[in-house]
PAGUGU-932664 format. One line per 5 residues: their letters; for each residue z, y, x of N, C-alpha, C. Coordinates in Angstrom, 2 decimals, always signed. Each point is the difference from the previous one (the first is absolute). Layout:
BEGIN
a = Z Y X Z Y X Z Y X | ...;
//
This chain:
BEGIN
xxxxx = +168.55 -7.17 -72.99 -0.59 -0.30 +1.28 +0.43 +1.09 +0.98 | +0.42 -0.65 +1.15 +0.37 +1.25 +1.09 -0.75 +0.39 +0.80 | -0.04 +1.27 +0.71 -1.06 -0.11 +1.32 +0.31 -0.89 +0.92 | -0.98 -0.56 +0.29 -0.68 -1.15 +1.11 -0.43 +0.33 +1.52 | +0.58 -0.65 +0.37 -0.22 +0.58 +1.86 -1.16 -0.22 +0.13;
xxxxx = -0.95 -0.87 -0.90 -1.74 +0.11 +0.20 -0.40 +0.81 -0.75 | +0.40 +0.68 -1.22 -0.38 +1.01 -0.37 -0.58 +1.52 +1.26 | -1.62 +0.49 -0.65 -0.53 +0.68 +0.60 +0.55 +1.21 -0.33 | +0.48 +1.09 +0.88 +1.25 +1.08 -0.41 -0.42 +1.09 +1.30 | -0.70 +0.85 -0.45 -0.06 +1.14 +0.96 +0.89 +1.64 -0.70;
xxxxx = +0.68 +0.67 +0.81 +0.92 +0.88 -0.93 -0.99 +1.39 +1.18 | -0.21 +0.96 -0.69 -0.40 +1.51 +0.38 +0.49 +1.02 -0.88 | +0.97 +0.97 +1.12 +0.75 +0.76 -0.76 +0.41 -0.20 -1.01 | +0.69 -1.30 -0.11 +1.03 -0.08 -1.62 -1.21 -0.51 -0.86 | -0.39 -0.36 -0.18 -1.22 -0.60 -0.63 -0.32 -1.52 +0.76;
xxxxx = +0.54 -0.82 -0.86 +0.00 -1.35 +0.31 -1.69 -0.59 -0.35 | -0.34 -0.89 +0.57 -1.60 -0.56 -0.94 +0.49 -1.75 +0.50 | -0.58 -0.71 -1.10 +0.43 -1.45 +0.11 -1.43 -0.09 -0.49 | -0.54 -1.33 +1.02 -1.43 -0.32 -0.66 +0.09 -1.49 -0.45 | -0.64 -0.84 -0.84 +0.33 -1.18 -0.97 +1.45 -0.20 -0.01;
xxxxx = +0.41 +1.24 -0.94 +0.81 +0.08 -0.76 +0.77 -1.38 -0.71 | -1.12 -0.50 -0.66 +0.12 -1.38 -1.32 -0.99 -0.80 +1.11 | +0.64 -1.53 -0.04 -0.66 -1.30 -0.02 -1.64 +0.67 -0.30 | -0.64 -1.08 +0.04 -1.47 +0.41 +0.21 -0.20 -0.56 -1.81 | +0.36 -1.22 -0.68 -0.38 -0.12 -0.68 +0.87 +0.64 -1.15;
xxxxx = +1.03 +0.15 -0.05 +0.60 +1.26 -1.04 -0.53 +1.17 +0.37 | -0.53 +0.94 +0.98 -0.89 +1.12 -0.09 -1.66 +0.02 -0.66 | -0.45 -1.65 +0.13 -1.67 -0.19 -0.69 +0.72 -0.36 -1.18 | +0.63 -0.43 -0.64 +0.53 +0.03 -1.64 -0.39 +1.24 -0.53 | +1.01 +0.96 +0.32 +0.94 +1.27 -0.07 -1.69 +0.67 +0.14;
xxxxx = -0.88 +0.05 +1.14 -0.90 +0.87 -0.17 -1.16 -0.51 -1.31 | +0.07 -1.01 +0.17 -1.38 -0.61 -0.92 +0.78 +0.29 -1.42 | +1.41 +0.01 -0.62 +0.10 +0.45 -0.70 +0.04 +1.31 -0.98 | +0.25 +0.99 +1.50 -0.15 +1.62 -0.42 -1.33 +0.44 -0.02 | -0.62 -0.86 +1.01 -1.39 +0.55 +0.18 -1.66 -0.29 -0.55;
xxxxx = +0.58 -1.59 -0.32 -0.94 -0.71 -0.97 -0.73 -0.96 +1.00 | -0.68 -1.25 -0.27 -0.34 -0.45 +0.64 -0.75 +0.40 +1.33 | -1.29 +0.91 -0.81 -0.96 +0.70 +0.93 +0.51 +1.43 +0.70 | +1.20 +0.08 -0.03 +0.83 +1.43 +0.65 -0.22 +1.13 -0.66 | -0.65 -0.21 -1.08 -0.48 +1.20 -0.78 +0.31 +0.23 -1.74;
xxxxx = +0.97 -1.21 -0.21 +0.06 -0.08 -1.52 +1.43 -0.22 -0.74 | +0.66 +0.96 +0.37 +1.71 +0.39 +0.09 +0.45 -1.07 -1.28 | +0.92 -0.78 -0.38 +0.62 -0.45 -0.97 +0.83 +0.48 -0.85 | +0.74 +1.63 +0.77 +1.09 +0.60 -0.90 -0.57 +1.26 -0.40 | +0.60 +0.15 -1.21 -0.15 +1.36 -0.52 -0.15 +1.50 +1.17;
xxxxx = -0.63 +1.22 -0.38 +0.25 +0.86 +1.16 -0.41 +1.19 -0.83 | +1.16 +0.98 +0.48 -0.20 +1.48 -0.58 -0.73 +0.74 +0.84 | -0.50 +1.12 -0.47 -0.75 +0.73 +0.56 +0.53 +1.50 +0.70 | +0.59 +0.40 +0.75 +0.26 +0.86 +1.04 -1.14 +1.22 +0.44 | +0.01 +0.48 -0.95 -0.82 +1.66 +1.09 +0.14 +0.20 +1.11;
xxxxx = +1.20 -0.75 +0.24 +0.71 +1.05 +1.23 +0.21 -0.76 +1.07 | +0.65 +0.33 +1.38 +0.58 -0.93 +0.78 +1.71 +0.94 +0.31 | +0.83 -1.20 +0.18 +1.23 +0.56 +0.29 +0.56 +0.81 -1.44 | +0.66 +1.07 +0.42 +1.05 +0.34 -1.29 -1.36 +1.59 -0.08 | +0.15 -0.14 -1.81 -0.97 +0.57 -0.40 +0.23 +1.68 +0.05;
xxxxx = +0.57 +0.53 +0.68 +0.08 +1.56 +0.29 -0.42 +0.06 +1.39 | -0.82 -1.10 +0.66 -0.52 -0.02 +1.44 -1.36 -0.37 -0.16 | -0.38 +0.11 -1.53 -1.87 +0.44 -0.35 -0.49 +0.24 +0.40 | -0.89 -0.82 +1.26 -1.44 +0.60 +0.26 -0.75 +0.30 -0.52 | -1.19 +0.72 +0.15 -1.03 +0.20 -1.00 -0.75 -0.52 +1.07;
xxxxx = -0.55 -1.50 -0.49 -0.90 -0.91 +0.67 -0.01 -1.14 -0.46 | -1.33 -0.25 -0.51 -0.36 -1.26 -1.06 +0.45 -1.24 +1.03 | +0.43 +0.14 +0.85 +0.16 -1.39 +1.23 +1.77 +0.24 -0.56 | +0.84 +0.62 -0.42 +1.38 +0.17 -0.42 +0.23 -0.88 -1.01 | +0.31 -1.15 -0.45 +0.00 -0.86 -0.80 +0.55 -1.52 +0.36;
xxxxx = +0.23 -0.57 -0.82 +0.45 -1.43 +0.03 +0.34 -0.71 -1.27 | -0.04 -1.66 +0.16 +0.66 -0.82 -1.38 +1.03 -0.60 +0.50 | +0.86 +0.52 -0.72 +1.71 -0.99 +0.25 +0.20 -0.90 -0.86 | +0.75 -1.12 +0.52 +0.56 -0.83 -1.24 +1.64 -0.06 +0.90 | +0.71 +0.84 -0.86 +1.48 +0.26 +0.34 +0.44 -1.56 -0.57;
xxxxx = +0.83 -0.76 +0.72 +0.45 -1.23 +0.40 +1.53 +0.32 -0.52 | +1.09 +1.03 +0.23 +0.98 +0.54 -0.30 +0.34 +1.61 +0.68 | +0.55 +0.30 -0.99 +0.18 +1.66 +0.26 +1.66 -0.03 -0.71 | +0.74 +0.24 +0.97 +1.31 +0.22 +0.02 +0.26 +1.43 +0.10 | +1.10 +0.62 +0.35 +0.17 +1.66 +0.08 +0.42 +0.51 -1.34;
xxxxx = +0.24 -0.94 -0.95 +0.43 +0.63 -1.19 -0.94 -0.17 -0.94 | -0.99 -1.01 +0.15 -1.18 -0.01 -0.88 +0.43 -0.98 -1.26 | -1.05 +0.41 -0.79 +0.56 -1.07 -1.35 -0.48 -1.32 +0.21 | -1.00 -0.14 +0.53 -0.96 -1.11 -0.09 +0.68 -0.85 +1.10 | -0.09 -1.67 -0.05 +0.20 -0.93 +0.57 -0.70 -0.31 +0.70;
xxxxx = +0.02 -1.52 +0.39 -0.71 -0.53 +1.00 -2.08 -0.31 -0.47 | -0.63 +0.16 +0.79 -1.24 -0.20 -1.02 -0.47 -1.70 +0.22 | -0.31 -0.26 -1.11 -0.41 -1.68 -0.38 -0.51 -0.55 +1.10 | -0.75 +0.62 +0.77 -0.45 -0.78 +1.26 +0.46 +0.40 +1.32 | +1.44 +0.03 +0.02 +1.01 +0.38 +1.01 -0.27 -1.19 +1.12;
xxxxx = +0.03 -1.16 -0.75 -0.01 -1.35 +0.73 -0.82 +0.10 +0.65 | -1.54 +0.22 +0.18 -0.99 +0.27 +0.83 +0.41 +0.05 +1.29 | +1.16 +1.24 -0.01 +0.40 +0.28 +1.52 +1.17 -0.59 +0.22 | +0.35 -1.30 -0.94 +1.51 +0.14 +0.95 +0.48 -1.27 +1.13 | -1.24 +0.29 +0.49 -0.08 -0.90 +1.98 +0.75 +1.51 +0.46;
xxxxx = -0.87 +1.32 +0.22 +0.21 +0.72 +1.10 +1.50 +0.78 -1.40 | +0.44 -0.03 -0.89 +1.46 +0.53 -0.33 +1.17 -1.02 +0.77 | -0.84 -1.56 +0.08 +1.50 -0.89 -0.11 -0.37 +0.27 +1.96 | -1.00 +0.50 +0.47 +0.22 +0.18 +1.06 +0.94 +1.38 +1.03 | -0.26 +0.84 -0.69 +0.83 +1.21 +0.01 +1.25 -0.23 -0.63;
xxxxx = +0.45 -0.53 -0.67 +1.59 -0.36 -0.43 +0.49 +1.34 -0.43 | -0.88 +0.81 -0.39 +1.00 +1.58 -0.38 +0.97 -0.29 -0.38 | +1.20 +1.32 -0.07 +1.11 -0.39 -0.66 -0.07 +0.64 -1.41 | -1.18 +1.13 +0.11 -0.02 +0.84 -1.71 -1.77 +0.37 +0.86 | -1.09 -0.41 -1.27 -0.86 +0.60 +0.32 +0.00 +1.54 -1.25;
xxxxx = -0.63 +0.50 +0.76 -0.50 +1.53 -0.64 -0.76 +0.00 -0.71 | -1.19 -0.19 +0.30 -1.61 -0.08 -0.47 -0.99 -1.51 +1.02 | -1.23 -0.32 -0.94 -0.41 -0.81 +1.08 -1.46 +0.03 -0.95 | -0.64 +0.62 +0.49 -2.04 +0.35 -0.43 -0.74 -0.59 +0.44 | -1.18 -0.10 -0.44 -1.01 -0.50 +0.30 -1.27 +0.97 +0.39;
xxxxx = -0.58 +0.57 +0.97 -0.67 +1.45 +0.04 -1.46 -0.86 +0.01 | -0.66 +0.43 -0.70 -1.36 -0.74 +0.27 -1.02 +1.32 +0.41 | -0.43 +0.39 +0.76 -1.07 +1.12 +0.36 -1.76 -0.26 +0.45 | -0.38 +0.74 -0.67 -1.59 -0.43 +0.25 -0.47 +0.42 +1.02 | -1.29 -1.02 +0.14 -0.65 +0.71 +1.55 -0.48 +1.05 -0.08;
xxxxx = -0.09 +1.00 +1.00 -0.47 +1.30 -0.16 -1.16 -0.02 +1.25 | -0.82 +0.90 +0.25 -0.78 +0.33 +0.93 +0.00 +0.23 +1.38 | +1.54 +0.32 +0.21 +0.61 +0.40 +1.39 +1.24 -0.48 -0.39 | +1.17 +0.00 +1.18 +1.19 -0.38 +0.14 +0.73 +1.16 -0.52 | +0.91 +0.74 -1.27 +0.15 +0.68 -0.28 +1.63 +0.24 -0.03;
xxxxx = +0.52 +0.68 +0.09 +1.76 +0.16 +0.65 +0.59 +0.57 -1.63 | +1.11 -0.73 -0.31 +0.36 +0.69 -1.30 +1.39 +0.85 +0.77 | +0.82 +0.71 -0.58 +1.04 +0.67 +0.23 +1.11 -0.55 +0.52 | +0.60 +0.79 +0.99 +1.28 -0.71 +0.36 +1.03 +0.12 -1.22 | +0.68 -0.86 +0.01 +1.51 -0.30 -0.54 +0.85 -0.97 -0.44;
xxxxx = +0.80 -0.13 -0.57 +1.37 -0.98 -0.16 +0.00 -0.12 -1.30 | +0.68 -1.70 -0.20 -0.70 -0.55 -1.25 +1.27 +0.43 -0.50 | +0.85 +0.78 +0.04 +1.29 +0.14 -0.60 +1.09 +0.84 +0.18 | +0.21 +0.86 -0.80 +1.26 +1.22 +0.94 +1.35 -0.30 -0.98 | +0.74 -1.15 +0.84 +1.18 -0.29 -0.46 +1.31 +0.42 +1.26;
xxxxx = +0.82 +0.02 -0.02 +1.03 +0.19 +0.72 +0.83 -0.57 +0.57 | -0.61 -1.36 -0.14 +0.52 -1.26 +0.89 -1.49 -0.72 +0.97 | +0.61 -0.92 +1.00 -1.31 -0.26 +1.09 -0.35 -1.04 -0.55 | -1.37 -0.46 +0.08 -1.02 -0.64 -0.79 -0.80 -0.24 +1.17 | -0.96 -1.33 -0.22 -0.77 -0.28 +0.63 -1.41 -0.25 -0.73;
xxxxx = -0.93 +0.41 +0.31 -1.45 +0.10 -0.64 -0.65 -1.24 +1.09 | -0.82 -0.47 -0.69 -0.79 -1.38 +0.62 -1.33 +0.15 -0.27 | -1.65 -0.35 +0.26 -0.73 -0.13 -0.39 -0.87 -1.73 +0.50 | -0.34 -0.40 -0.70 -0.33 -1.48 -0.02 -1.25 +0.58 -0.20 | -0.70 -0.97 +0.78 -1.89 +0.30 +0.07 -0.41 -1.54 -0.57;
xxxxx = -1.06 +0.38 -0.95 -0.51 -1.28 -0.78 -1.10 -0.69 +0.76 | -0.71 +1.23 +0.54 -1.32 -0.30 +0.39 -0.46 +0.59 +1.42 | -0.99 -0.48 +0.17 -0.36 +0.93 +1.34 -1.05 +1.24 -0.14 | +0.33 +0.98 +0.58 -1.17 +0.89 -0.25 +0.21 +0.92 +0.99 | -0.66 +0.99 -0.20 +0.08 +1.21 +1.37 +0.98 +1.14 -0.32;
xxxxx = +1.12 +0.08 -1.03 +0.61 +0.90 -0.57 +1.31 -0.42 +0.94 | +0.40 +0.81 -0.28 +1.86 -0.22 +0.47 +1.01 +1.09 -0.51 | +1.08 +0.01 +0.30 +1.02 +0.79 +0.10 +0.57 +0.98 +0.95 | -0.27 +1.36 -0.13 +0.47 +0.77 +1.28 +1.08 +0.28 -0.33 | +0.87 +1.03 +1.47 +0.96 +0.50 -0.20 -0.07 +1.32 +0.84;
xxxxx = +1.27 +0.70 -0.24 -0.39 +1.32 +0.30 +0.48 +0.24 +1.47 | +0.00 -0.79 +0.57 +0.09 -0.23 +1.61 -0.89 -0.27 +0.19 | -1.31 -0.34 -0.20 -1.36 -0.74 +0.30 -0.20 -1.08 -0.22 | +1.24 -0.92 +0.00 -0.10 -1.51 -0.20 -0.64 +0.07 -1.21 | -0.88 -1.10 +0.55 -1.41 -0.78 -1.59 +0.51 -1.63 +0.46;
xxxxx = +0.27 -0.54 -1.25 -0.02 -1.13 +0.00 -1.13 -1.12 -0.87 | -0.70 -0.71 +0.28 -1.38 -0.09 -0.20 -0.20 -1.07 -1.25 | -0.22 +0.23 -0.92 -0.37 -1.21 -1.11 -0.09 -1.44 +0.45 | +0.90 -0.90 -0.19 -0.33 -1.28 +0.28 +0.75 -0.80 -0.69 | -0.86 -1.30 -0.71 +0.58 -0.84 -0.68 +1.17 -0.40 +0.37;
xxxxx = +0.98 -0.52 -0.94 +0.80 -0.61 +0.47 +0.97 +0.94 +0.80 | +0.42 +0.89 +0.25 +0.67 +1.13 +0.94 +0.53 +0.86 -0.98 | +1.67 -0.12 +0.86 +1.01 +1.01 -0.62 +0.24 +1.06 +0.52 | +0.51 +0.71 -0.30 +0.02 +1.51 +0.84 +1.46 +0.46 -1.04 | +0.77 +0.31 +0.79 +1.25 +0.55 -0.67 +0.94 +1.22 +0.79;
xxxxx = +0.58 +1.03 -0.24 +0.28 +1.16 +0.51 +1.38 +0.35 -0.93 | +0.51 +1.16 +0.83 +0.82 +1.01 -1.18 -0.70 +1.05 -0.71 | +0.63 -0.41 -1.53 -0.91 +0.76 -0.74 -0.07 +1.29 -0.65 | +0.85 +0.62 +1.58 +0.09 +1.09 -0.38 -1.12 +0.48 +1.03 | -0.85 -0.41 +0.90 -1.02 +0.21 +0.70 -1.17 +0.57 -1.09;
xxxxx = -0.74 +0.97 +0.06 -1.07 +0.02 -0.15 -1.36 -0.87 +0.25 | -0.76 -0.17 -0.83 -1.09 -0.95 +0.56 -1.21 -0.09 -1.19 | -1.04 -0.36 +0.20 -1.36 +0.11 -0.81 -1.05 -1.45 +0.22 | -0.61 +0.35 -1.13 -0.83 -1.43 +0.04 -1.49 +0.46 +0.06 | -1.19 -0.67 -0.61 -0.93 +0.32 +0.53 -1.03 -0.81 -1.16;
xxxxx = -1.01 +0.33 +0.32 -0.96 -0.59 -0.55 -0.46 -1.09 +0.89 | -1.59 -0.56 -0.50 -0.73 -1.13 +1.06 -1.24 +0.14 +0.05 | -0.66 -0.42 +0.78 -1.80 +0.11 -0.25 -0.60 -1.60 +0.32 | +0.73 -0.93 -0.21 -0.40 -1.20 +0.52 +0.33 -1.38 -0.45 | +0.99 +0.76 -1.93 +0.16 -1.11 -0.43 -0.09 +0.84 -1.48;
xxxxx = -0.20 -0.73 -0.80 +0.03 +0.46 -1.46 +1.11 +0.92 -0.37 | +1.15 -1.13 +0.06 +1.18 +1.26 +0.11 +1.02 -0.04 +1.02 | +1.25 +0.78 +0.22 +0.93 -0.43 +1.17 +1.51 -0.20 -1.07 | +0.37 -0.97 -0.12 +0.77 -0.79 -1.07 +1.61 +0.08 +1.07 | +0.73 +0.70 -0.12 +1.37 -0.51 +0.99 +1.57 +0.35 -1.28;
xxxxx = +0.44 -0.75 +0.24 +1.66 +0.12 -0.58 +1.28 +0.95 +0.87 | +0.03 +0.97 -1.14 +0.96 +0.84 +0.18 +1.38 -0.43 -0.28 | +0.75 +0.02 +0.54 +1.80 -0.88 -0.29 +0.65 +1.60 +0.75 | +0.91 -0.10 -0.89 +1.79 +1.19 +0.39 +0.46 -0.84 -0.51 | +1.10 -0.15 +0.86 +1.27 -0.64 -0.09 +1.10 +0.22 +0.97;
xxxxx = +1.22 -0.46 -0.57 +0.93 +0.08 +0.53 +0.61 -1.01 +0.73 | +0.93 -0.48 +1.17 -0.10 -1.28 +0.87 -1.15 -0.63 +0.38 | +1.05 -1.33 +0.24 -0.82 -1.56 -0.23 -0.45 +0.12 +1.87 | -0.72 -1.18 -0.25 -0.50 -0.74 +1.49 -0.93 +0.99 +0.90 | -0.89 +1.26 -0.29 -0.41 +0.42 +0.19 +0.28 +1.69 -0.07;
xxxxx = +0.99 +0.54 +0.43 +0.08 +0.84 -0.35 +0.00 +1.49 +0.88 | -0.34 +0.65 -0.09 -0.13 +1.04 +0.67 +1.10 +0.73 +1.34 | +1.58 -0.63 -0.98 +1.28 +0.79 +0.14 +0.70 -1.36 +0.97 | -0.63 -1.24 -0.17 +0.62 -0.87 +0.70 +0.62 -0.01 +1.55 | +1.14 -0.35 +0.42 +0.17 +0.40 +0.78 +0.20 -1.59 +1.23;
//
């Protein structure tokens, strides 16, 4: 699928945001499947994360945490694609990568206040890459960057950059959890480097 001249597309400082991303009814599939009927009762497996971001950027703060269910992890990893790859592949066959990197699932719990995890980059490789984040749900969390830009949790909404930018995610206080898809990749329809 290509971008669409009705496609919703606002770009700030190199930081693209596309809002209904996916058709309306391939995004209520796609969510009712990750999220469970009642938005609260995940279908896939999920590891448990102490941490947020790459683990030598340890907070010491019980709000520092998350459950991933890694989808594929490329970079030299042993492991393949994971069994419920298909889940997501509206917003892969929509991005058209030409090599994805990695592509997660971050699930984070609500916390008490809106809480800022660490800046950084999902990857220190030596070629240009584009990092994406797909929002499942709506909530009061978002994505900052280290220019100030916050880009705000919302269903259905893509957000894609170079990923060699710095940038941070967040907690929520207004939904159980804040559920969004992490994608690096290389090319395709969406890409950072496009010219």
């Amino acid at each position: 699928m290509k971008i669409e001249e009705e496609d919703k597309i606002e770009v700030i400082n190199g930081i693209t945001i596309i809002d209904d991303f996916l058709p309306a009814p391939e995004f209520a599939y796609m969510k009712t499947t990750l999220m469970g009927p009642n938005n609260n009762t995940p279908k896939i497996p999920w590891t448990y994360y102490p941490y947020k971001a790459r683990s030598e950027d340890f907070e010491d703060s019980i709000y520092e945490q998350q459950f991933v269910h890694m989808f594929y992890k490329g970079l030299g990893a042993l492991n393949g694609p994971s069994d419920h790859i298909g889940l997501i592949a509206p917003v892969l066959d929509r991005l058209a990568a030409e090599m994805l990197l990695r592509v997660k699932l971050n699930l984070t719990p609500v916390t008490p206040k809106v809480h800022e995890f660490l800046p950084h980059t999902d990857a220190n490789i030596s070629v240009p890459f584009t990092t994406a984040v797909y929002y499942i749900n709506d909530n009061d969390g978002y994505t900052g960057f280290s220019d100030g830009t916050k880009v705000e949790s919302k269903a259905n909404r893509l957000v894609y950059f170079d990923g060699s930018m710095e940038h941070f995610g967040t907690t929520s206080t207004n939904s159980k959890t804040r559920l969004v898809l992490n994608l690096n990749y290389i090319g395709g329809e969406y890409s950072a480097f496009k010219e």
